[in-house]
N, C-alpha and C positions, 0 to 999 in steps of 0.2 A: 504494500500500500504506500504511496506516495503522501507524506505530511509535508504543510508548509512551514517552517518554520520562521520566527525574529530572532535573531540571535543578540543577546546585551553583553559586550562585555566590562571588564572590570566592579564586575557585581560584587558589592556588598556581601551581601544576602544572596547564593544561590541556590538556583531552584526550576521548577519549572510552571508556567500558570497557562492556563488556557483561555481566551476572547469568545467571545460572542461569536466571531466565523467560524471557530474552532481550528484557529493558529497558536501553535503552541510557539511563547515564550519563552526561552530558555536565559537563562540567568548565569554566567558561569563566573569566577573570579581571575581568569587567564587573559592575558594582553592579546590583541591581534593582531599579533605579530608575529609570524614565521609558522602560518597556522595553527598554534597552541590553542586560541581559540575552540576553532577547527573541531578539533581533538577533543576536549573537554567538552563541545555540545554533543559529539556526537557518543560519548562517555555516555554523557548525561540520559543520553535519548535512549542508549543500551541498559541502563538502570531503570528508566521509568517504563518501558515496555519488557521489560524481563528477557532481555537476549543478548547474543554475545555483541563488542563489537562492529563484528566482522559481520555481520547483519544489518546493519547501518551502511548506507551509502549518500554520499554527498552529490543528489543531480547537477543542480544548479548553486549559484551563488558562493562561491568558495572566498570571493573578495569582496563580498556586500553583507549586507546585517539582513535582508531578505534570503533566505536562501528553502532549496527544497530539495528532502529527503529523502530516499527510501527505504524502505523498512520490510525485510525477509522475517517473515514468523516462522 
């Protein structure tokens, strides 16, 4: 399944929240810089739907705060 995601970095507080369109927010505390970002939403996305990784795929947006995902269950 394909999710859109906003990626925030240098969060605070992270986490992950959901909108109204049902675009998930991801919150993460890593710079984006040299992809670490990147990495840690996609961390993130592997914790909140229960799966590895490696089951996270980054479609689009690898260089914007917009970006979309896919996700192998």
């Amino acid at each position: 399944m394909k999710i859109p995601v906003i990626a925030h970095s240098n969060s605070k507080n992270p986490g992950i929240d959901k909108d109204l369109l049902n675009t998930l927010h991801v919150y993460v505390n890593q710079p984006p810089l040299q992809g670490k970002a990147n990495k840690a939403v996609t961390s993130a996305l592997a914790e909140y739907f229960h799966t590895k990784k490696g089951n996270i795929i980054l479609l689009k947006g690898a260089k914007s705060k917009n970006k979309l995902f896919e996700v192998l269950l």
